[in-house]
C-alpha beads as a LAMMPS data file, in Angstrom:
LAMMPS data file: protein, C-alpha beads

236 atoms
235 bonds

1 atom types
1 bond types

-500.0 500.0 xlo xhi
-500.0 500.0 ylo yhi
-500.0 500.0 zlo zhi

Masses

1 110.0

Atoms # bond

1 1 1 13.657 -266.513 -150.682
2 1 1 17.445 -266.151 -151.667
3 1 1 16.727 -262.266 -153.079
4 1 1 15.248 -261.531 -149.581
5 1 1 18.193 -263.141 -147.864
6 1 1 20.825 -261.462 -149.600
7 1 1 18.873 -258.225 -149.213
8 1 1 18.795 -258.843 -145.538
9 1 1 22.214 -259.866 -145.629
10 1 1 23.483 -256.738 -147.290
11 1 1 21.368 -254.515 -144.521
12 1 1 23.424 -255.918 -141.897
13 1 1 26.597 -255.139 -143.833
14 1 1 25.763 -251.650 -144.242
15 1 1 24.495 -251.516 -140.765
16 1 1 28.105 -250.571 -139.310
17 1 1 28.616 -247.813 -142.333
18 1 1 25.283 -246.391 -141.545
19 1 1 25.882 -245.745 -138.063
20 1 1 29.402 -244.395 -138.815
21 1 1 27.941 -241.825 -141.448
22 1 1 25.119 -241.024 -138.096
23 1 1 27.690 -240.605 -135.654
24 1 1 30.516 -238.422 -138.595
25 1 1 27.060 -236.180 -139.228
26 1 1 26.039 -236.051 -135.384
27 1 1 29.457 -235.061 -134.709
28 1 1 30.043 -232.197 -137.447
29 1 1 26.939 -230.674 -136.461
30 1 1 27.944 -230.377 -132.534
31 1 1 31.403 -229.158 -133.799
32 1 1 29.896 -226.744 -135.789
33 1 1 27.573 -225.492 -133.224
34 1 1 30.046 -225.453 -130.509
35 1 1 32.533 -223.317 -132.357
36 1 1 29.437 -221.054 -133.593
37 1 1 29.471 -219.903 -129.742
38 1 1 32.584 -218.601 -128.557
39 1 1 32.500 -216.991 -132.023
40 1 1 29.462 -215.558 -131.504
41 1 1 30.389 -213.889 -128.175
42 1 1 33.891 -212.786 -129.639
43 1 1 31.936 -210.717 -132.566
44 1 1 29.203 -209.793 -129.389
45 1 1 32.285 -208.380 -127.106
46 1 1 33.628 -206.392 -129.754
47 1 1 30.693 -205.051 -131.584
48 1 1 29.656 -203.644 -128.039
49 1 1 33.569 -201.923 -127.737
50 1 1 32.669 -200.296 -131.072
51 1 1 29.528 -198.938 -130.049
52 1 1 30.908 -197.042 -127.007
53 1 1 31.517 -193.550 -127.997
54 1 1 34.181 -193.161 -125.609
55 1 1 36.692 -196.129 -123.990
56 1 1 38.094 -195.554 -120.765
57 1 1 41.650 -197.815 -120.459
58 1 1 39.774 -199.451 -117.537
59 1 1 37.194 -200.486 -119.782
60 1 1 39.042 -201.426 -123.048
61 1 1 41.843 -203.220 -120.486
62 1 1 38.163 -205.707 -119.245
63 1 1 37.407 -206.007 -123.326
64 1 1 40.317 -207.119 -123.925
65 1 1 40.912 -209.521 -121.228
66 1 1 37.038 -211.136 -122.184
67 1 1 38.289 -211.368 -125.711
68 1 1 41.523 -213.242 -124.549
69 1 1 39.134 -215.880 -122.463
70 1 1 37.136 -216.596 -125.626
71 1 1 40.074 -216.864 -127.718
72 1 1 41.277 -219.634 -125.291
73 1 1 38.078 -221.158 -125.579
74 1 1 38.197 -221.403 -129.053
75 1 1 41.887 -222.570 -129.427
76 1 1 40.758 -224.963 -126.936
77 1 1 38.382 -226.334 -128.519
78 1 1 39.632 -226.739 -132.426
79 1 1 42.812 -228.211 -130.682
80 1 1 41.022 -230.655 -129.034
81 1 1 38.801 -231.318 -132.084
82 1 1 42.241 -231.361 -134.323
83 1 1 43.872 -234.197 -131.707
84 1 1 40.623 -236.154 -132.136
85 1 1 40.442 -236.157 -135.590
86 1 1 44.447 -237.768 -135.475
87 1 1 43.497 -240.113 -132.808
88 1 1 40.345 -241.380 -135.508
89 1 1 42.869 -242.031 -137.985
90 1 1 45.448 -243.436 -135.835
91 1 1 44.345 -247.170 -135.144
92 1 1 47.516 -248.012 -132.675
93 1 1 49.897 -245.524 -132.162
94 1 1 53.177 -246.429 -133.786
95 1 1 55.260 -243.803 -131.665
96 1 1 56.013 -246.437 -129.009
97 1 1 58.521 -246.175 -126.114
98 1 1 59.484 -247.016 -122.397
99 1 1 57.106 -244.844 -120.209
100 1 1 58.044 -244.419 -116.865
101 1 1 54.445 -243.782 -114.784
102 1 1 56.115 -242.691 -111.661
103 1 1 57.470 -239.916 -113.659
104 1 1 54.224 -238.620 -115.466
105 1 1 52.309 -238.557 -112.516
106 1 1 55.020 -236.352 -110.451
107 1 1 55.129 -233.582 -113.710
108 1 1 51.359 -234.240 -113.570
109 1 1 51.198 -233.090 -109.987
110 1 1 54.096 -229.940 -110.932
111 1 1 52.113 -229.073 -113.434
112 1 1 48.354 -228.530 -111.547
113 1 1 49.428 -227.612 -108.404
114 1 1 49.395 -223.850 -108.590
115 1 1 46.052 -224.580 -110.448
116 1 1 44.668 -226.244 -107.526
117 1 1 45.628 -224.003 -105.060
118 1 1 43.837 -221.183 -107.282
119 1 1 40.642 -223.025 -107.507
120 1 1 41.029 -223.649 -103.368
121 1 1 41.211 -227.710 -104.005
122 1 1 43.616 -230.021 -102.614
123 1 1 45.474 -232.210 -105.568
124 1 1 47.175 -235.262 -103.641
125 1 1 49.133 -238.242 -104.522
126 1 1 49.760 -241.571 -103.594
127 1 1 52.676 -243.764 -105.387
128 1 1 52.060 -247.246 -104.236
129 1 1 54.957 -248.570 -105.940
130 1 1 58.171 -249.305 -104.579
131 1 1 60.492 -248.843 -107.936
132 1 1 59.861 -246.991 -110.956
133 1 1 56.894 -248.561 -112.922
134 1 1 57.090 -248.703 -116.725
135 1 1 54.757 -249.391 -119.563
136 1 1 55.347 -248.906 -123.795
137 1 1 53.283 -246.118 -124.656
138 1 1 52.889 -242.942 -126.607
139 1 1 54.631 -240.654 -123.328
140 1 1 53.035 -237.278 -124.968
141 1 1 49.069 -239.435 -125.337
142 1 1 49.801 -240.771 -121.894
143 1 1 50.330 -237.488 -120.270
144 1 1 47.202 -236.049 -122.215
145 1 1 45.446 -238.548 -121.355
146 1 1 45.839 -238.829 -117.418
147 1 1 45.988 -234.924 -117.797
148 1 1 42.341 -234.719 -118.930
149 1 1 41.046 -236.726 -116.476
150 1 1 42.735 -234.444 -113.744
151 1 1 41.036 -231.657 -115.301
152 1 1 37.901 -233.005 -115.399
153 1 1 37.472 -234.067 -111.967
154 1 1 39.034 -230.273 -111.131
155 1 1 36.875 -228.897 -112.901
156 1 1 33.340 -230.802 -111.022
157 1 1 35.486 -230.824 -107.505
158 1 1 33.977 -227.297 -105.307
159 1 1 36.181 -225.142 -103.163
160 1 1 37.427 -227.061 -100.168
161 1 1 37.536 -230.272 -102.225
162 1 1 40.281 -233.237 -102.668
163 1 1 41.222 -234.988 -106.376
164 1 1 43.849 -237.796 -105.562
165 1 1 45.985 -239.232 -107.961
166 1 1 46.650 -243.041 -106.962
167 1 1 49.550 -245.546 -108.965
168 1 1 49.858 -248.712 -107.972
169 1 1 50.471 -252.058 -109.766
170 1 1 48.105 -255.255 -109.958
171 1 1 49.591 -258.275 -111.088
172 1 1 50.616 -257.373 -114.782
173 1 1 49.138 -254.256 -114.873
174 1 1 49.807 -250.983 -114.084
175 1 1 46.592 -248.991 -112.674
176 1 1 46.318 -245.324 -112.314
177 1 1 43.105 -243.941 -110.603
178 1 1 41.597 -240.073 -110.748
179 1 1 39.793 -239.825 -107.362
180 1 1 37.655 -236.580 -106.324
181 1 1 35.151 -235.409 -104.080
182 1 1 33.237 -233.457 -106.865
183 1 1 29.007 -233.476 -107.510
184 1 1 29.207 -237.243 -108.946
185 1 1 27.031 -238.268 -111.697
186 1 1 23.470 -239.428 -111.967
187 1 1 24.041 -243.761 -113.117
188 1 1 21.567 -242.838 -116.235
189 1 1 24.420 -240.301 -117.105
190 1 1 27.432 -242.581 -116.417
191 1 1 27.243 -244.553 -119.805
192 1 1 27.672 -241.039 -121.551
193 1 1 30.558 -239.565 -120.344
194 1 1 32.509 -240.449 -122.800
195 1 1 30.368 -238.758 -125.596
196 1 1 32.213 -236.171 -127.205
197 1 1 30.413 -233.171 -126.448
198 1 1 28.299 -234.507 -124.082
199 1 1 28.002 -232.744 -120.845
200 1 1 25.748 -234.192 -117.718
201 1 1 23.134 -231.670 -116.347
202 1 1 23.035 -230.440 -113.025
203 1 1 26.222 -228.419 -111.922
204 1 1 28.159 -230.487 -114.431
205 1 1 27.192 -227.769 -117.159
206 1 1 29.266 -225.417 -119.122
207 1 1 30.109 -222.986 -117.057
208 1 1 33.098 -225.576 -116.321
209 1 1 35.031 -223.845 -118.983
210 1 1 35.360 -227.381 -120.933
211 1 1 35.398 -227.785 -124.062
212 1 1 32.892 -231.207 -123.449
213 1 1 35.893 -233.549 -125.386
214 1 1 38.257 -233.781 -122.818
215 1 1 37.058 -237.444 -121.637
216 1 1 36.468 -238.371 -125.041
217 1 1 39.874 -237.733 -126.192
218 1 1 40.982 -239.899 -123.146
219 1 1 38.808 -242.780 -124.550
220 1 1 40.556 -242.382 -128.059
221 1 1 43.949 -242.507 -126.665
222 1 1 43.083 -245.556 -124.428
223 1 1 42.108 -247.280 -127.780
224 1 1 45.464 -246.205 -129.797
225 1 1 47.784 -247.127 -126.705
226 1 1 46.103 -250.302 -125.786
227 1 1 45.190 -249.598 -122.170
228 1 1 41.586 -249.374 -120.397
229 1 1 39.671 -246.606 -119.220
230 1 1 36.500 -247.085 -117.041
231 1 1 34.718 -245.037 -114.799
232 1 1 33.336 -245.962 -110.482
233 1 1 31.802 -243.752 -108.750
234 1 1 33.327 -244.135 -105.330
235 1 1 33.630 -242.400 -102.305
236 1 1 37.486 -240.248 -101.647

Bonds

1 1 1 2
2 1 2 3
3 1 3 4
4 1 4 5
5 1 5 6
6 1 6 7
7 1 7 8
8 1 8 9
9 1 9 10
10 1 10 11
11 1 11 12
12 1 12 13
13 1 13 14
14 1 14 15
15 1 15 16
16 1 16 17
17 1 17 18
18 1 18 19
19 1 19 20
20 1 20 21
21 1 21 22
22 1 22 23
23 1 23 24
24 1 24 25
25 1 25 26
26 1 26 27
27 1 27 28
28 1 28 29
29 1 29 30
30 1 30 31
31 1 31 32
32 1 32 33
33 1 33 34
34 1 34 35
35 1 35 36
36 1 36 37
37 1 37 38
38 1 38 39
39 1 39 40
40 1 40 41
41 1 41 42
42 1 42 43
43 1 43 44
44 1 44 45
45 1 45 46
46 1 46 47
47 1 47 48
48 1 48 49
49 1 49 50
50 1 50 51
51 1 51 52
52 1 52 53
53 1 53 54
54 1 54 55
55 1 55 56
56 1 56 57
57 1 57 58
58 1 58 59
59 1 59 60
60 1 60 61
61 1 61 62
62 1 62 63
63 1 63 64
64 1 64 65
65 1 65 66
66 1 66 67
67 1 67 68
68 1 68 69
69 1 69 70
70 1 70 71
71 1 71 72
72 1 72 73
73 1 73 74
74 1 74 75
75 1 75 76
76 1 76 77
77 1 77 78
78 1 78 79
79 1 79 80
80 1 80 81
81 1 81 82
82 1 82 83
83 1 83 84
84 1 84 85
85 1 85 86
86 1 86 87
87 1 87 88
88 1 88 89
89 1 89 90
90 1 90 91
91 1 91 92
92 1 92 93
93 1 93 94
94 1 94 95
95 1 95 96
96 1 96 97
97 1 97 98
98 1 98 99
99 1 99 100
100 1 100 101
101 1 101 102
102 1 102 103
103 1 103 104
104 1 104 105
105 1 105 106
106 1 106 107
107 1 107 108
108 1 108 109
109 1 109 110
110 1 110 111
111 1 111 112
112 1 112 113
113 1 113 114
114 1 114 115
115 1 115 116
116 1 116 117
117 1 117 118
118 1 118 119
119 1 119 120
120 1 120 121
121 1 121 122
122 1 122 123
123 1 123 124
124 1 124 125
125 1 125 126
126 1 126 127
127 1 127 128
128 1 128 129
129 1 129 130
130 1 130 131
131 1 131 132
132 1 132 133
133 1 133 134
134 1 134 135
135 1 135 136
136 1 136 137
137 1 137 138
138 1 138 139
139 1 139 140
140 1 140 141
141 1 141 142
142 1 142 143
143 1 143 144
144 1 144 145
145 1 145 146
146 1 146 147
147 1 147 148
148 1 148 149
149 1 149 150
150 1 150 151
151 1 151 152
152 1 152 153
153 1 153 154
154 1 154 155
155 1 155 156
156 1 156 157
157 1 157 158
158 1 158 159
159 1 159 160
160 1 160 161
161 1 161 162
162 1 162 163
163 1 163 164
164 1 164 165
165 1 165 166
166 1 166 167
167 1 167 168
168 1 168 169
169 1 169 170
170 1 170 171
171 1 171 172
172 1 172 173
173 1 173 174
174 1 174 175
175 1 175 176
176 1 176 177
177 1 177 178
178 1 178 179
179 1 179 180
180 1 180 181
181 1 181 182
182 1 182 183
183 1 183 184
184 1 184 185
185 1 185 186
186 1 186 187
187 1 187 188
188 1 188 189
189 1 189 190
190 1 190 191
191 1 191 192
192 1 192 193
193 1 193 194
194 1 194 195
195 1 195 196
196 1 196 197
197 1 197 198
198 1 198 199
199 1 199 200
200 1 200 201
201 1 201 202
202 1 202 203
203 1 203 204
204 1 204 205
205 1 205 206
206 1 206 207
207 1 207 208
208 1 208 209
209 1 209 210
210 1 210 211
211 1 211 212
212 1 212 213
213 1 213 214
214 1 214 215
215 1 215 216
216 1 216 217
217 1 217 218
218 1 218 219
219 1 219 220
220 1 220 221
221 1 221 222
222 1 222 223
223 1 223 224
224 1 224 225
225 1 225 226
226 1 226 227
227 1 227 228
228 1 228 229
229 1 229 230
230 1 230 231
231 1 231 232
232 1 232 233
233 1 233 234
234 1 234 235
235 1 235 236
């Protein structure tokens, strides 16, 4: 009785390690398979230049230009994977300072405006605070992190479409909320958003550009900066 408690015992111990060596393997094979692609198109794009017998400048100028999109991709993507590899070994974040929100969210807004305009979606804002509203925070994490979840509802908002930043204050806290008119997700989806690599079907699909961690790193800075991230689907 004692031997098959302690071997029970010891199963629920290694419970926690097992799933962490799943989700390390899960994870290494979706890295690998994601950066397989863009490489695989790079070697694609250029084996086809090679082939030609005869480049005109128009041609080699629209090689050269597909070559520099899947070279973004792929920086993209091993930054991203680089960041959250740190963030894993970064419990808290010890680079700690006075963060003023009002600020971020104005570069924020700088920063994606021509952006939106491109893509033919209106980026708004709306401070509800009367006086500058600080937190202590990683500023750089902070940025990245309200940064990706602009992106990501830019990204799933069509032409014609609004993504409003909101900042207000509740009690204690200070609450800043992504809101955009995009596709929306299906409620057996919602839980997953937050899955590295995990993209919804539908029009939520890779043709986004994304590199599918972009809401994942948000949830590993929320954990290292001690703040909350959740997700409502609500109308704009």
């Amino acid at each position: 009785m004692v031997a098959i408690a302690s071997w029970w015992l010891a199963g629920l111990a290694m419970r926690p390690i097992y799933d962490s060596y799943r989700q390390i393997q899960q994870f290494t094979a979706d890295a690998a398979h994601e950066l397989r692609t863009p490489l695989a198109a790079t070697g694609a794009t250029v084996e086809s230049g090679l082939l030609m017998p005869q480049i005109e400048e128009q041609e080699m100028r629209e090689i050269l230009r597909t070559l520099h999109r899947q070279n973004q991709r792929l920086t993209t993507l091993v930054s991203d994977l680089l960041m959250l590899a740190r963030l894993d070994t970064q419990p808290v974040t010890k680079q700690q300072e006075i963060c003023c929100l009002n600020d971020i969210i104005s570069d924020l807004i700088e920063e994606f405006e021509a952006m939106a305009i491109a893509a033919g979606i209106s980026l708004e804002c709306s401070l509800q605070v009367n006086q500058p509203l600080n937190i202590v925070g990683n500023s750089d994490q902070l940025y990245r992190l309200v940064s990706n979840l602009i992106i990501n509802a830019m990204n799933y908002t069509p032409k014609s479409g609004r993504v409003k930043l909101f900042l207000n204050r509740n009690d204690d806290y200070a609450v800043i909320k992504v809101q955009d008119t995009g596709v929306g997700i299906a409620p057996h989806e919602q839980k997953r958003i937050f899955d590295r690599f995990y993209r919804v079907s539908n029009d939520r699909s890779r043709s986004t550009g994304g590199s599918g961690l972009g809401l994942a790193i948000a949830q590993a800075i929320v954990r290292t900066n001690q703040v909350w991230l959740s997700f409502n689907q609500l109308s704009l």
